[in-house]
C-alpha positions in Angstrom: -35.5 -12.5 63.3 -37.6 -12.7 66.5 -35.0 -13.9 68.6 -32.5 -11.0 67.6 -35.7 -8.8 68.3 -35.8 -10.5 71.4 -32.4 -10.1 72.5 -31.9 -6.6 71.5 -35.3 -5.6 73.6 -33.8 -7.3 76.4 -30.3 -5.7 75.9 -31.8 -2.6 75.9 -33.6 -3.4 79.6 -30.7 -4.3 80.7 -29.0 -0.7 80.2 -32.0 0.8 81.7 -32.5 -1.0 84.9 -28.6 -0.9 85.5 -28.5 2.8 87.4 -31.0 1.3 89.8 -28.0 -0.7 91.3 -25.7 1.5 91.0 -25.0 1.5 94.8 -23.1 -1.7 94.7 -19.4 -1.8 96.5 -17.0 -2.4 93.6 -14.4 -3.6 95.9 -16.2 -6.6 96.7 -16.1 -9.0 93.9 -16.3 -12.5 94.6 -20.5 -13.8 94.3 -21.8 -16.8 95.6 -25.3 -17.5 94.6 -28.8 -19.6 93.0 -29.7 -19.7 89.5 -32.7 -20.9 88.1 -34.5 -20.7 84.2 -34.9 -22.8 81.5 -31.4 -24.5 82.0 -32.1 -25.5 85.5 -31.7 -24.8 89.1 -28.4 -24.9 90.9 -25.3 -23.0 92.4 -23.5 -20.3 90.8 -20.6 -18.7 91.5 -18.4 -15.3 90.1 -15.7 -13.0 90.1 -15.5 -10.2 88.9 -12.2 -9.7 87.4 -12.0 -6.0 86.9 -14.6 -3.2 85.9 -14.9 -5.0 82.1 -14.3 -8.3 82.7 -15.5 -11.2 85.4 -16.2 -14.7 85.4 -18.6 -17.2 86.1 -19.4 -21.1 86.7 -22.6 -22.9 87.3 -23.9 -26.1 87.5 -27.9 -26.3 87.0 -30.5 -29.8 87.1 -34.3 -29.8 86.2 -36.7 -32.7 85.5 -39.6 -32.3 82.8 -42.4 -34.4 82.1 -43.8 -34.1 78.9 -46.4 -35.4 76.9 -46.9 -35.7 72.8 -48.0 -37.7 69.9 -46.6 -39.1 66.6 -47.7 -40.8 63.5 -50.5 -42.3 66.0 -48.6 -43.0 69.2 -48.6 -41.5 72.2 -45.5 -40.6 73.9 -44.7 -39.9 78.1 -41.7 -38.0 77.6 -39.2 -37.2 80.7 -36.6 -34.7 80.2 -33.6 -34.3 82.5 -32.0 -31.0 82.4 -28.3 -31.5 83.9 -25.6 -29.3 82.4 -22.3 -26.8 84.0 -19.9 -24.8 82.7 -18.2 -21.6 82.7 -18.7 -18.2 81.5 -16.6 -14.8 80.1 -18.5 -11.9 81.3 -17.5 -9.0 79.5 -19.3 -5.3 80.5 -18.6 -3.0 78.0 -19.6 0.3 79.6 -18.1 -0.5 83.2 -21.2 -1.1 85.1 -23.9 -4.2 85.4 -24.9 -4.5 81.6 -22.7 -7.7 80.6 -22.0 -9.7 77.3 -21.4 -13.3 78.1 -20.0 -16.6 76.3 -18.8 -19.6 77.3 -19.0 -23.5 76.8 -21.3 -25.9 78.8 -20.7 -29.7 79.4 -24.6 -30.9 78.1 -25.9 -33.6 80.2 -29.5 -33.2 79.0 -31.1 -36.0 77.7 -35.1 -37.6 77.5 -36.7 -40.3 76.8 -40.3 -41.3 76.2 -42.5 -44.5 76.7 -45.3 -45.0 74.0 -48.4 -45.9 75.0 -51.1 -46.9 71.9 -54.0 -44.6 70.9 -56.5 -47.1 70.9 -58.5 -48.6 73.3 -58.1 -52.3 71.9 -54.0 -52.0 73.9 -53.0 -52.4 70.0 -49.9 -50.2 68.5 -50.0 -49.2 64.9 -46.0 -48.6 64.2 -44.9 -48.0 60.5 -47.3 -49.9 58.2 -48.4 -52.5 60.7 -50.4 -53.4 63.7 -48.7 -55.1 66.4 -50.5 -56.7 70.1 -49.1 -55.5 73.7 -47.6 -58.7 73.9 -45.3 -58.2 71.3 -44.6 -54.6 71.4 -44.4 -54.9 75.5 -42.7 -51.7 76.5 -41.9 -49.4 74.0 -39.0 -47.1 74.2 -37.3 -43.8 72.4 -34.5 -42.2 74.0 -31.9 -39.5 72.4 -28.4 -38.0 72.5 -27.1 -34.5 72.6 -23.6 -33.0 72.0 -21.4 -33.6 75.1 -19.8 -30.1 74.5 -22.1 -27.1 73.6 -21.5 -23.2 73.5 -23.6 -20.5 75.2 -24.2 -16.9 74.2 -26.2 -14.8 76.4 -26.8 -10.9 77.3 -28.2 -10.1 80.6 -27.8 -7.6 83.6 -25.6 -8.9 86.9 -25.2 -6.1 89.8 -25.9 -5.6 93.7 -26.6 -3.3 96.0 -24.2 -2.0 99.0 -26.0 -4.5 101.6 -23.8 -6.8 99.3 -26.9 -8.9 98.0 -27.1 -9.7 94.0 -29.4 -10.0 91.2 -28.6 -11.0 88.1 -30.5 -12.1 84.5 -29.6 -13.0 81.1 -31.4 -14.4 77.6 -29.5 -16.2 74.8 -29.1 -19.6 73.6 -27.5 -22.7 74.0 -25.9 -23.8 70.8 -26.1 -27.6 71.6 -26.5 -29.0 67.9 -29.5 -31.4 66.9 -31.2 -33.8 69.2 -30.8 -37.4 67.9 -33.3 -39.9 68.2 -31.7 -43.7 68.6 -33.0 -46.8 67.5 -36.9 -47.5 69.1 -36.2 -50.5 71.7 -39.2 -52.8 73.0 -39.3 -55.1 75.4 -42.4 -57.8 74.0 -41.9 -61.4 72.5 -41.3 -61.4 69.0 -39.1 -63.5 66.8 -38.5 -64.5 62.9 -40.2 -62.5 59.9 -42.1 -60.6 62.4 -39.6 -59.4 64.5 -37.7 -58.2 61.0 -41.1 -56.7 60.1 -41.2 -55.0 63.1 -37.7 -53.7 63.2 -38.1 -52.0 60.1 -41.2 -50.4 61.2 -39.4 -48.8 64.3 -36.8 -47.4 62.0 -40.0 -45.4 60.6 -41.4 -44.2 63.2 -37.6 -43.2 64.5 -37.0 -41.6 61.2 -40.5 -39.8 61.8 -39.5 -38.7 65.0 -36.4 -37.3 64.1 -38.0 -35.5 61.5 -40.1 -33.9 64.2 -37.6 -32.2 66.0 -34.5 -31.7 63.5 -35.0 -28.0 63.5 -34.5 -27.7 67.5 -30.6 -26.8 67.2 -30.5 -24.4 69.4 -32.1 -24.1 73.1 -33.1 -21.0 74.5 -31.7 -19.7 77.8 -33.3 -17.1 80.2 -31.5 -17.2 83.2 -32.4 -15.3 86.8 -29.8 -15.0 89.8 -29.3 -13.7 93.5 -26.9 -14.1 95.3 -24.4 -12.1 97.7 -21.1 -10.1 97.1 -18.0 -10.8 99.4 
């Protein structure tokens, strides 16, 4: 409910703020520009197609550092943003108010180091205690849907020096973030590496449990760029 609130407020912006670039030249309609928001930074290019329909292709990167706990370990999470695709722009009353969707090949992926909560250099995984030496480096990283659609509404229009602004909200439908299996890099070997084993499948399962309901990512996107 707050994020239809959400989008509809910003819908509504858009329609206002679009007479304030009304000056733009129509006949130019190739764009070349920057985009930068929650998705990333990078190039972004357009066309617009006629006065309801254009397109659009970006490809945008960001790196995240991150910090959080878990069942009593600390994680130094890193998340890399890398993701392109392309876009249908469709403006429904003929000016700089736009409905978009398109599809986005995901690249975005993290991972995170655990470090132990205690002072003793000791990690309690699971039901059990473990040393550094045996734990050594420990390590979660996670998959994401190659493929994921994008809906967005947003505002893309210029003036008649031929410069651009554009902005947009929405969401990235890129499906649930899976955790895979906890790797470590200590010395460890018979019944308590098995022990051990079993405890990282807890505290992967706990994990997982942590961030099952982040399904969809949001987008807020702003532009410029200029009009040829």
């Amino acid at each position: 409910m707050k994020t239809n609130m959400m989008l509809a407020t910003f819908a509504v912006a858009c329609l206002v703020v679009s007479p304030a670039f009304a000056g733009q030249n129509d006949d130019a309609r190739f764009r070349v520009g920057v985009t930068g928001g929650t998705l990333g930074i990078g190039p972004e290019v357009a066309y617009r197609l006629n006065d309801r329909l254009g397109v659009r292709a970006n490809a945008t990167f960001l790196s995240v550092s991150h910090s959080f706990d878990s069942d009593g370990l600390n994680y130094d999470g890193n998340v890399k943003l890398g993701s392109g695709g392309v876009m249908l722009d469709v403006f429904p009353f003929k000016g700089g108010f736009r409905i978009s969707g398109g599809v986005r090949i995901n690249g975005n992926k993290a991972h995170a180091i655990a470090r132990p909560s205690n002072s003793n250099g000791s990690y309690t995984i699971g039901l059990n205690t473990y040393t550094a030496t045996e734990i050594g480096t420990l390590r979660a990283d996670t998959e994401l849907n190659d493929v994921a659609p994008i809906l967005t509404v947003g505002y893309g229009g210029g003036t008649s020096s031929g410069f651009t602004f554009g902005v947009e909200a929405g969401a990235l439908f890129q499906g649930g973030i899976r955790i895979k299996p906890l790797t470590y890099t200590g010395a460890i070997t018979g019944a308590a590496r098995d022990r051990l084993l079993a405890d990282l499948e807890r505290e992967r399962a706990s994990v997982q449990d942590d961030i099952d309901d982040y399904k969809v990512y949001p987008v807020v996107q702003i532009s410029v760029g200029y009009r040829f």
